[in-house]
C-alpha positions as CSV (number, residue, x, y, z in Angstrom):
1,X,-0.3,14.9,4.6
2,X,-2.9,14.1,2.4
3,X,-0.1,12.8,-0.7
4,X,1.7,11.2,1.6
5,X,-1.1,9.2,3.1
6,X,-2.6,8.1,-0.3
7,X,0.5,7.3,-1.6
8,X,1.6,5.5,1.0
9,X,-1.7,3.3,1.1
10,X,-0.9,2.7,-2.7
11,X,2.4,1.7,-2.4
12,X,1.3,-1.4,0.0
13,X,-1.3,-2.1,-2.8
14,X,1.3,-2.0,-5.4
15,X,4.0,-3.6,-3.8
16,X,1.8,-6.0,-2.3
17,X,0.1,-7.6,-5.9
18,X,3.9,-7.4,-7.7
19,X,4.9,-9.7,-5.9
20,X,2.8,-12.8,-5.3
21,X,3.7,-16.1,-6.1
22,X,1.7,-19.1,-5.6
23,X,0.7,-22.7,-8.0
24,X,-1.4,-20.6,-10.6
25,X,0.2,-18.8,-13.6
26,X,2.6,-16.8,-12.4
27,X,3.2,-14.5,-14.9
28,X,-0.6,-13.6,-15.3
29,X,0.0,-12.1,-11.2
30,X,2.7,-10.1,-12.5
31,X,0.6,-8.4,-15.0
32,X,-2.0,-7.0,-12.4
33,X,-1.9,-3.3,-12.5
34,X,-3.0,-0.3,-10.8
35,X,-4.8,1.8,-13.7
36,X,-5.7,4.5,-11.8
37,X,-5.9,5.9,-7.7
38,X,-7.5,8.5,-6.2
39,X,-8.0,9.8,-2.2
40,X,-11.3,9.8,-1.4
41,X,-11.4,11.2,2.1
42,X,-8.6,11.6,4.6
43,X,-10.2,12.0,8.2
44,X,-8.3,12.5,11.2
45,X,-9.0,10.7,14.0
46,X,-6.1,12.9,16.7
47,X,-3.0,14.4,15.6
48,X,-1.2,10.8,15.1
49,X,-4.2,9.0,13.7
50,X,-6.1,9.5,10.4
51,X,-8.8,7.2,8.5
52,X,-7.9,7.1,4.8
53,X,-10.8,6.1,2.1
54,X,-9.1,5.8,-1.6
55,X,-10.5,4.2,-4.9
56,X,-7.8,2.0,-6.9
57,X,-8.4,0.7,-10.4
58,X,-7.1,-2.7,-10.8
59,X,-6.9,-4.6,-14.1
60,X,-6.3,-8.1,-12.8
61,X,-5.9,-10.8,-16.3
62,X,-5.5,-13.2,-13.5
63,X,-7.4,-15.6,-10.8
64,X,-9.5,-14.0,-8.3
65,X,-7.0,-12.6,-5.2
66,X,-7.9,-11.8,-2.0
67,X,-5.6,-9.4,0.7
68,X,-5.7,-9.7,4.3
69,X,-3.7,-8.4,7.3
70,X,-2.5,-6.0,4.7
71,X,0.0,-3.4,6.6
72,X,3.6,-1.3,5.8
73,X,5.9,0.9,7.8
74,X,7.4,3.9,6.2
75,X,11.2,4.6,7.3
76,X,13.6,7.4,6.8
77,X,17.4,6.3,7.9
78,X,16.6,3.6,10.3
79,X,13.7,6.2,11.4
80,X,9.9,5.1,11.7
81,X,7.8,8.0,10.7
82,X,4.6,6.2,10.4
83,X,2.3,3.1,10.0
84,X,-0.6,2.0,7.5
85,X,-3.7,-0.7,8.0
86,X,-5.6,-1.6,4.9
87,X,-8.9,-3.7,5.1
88,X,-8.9,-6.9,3.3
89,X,-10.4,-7.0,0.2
90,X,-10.9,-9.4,-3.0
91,X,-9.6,-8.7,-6.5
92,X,-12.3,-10.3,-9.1
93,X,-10.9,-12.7,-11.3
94,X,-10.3,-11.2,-14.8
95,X,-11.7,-7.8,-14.4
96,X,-10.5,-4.4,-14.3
97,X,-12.4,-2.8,-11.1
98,X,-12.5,0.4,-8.9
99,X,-12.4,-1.0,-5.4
100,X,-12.7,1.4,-2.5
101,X,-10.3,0.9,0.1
102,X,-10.3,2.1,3.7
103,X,-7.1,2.1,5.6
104,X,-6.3,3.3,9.0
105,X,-2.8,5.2,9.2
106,X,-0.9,6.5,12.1
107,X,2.6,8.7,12.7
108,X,5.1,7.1,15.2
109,X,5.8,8.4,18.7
110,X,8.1,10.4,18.6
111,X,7.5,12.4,15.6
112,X,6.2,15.6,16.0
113,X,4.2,18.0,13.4
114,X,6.8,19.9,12.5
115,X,9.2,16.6,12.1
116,X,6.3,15.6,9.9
117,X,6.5,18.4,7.7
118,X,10.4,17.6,7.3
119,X,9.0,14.0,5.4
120,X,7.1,15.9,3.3
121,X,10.1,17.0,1.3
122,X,9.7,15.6,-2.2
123,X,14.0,15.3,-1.3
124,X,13.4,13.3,2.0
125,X,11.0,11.4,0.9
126,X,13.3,9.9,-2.1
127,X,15.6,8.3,0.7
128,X,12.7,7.0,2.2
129,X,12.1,2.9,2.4
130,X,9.1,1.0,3.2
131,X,8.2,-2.2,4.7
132,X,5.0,-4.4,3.3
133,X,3.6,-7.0,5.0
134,X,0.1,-9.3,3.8
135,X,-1.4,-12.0,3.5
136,X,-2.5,-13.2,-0.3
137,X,-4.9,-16.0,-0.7
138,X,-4.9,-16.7,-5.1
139,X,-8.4,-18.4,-5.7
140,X,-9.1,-21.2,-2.9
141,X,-5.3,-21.9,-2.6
142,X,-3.2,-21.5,0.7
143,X,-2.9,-18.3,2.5
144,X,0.5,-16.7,2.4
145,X,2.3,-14.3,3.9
146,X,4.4,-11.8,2.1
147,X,7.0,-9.4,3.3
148,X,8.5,-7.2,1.6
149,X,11.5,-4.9,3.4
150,X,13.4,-1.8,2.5
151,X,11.4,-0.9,-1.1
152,X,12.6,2.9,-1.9
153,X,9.2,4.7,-1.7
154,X,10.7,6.5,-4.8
155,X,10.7,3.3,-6.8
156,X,7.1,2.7,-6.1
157,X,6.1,6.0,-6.4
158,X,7.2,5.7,-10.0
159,X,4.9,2.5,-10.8
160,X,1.9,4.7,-10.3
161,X,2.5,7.9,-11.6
């Protein structure tokens, strides 16, 4: 549970600061990186709910970026098998940082502990897909919303090995 979690919190990260667009250079946002990731602390809440504490390494050449309302959903063939919350957060202009993140993650109804452990495949979780939804301010610039739908989790899981 504990990979899948921290992975999972990652990938919203990742997915989330690929993608941005906005008025300032462009191309400077597309070379933020994750250097490094680490779980910190996964503690559960019940059976369904766990609080997740990671540090991320970011080397951000660009503006300063700041993540809101940052969430994802993680599917398997149509299937939701769970839910991620990440607090907002700032990226500092031109830096590379450790930021420690808290996130709050939950499995769906209807999936059980031993469906659980099914995901937990290395195989299953290569067909798996994942929705990313947040909002990115660049500098003092507008807030927008980005979504992101139906990223294979194996694809992202690649950018941060």
């Amino acid at each position: 549970m504990r990979k899948f979690t921290s992975r999972f919190t990652l990938i919203a990260l990742l997915a989330t600061l690929l993608c941005m667009t906005g008025c300032v250079n462009v191309k400077k946002l597309q070379e933020i990186k994750i250097v490094d990731a680490k779980l910190e602390s996964l503690s559960p809440v019940s059976l369904k709910q766990y609080i997740v504490t990671g540090s991320v390494t970011v080397d951000n050449p660009a503006a300063e970026v700041s993540l809101s309302e940052i969430s994802g959903v993680l599917e398997h063939n149509g299937k939701v098998i769970g839910s991620i919350a990440v607090d907002p957060f700032t990226l500092s202009a031109k830096s590379e940082q450790t930021y420690t993140l808290r996130a709050d993650a939950k499995v769906a109804d209807g999936i059980g502990i031993f469906e659980l452990a099914k995901y937990m495949d290395k195989a299953v979780l290569k067909q798996c897909v994942v929705d990313v939804k947040a909002d990115v301010r660049v500098r003092n610039g507008k807030v927008r919303t980005m979504e992101l739908e139906d990223i294979p989790l194996n694809k992202l899981l690649e950018l941060i090995k």
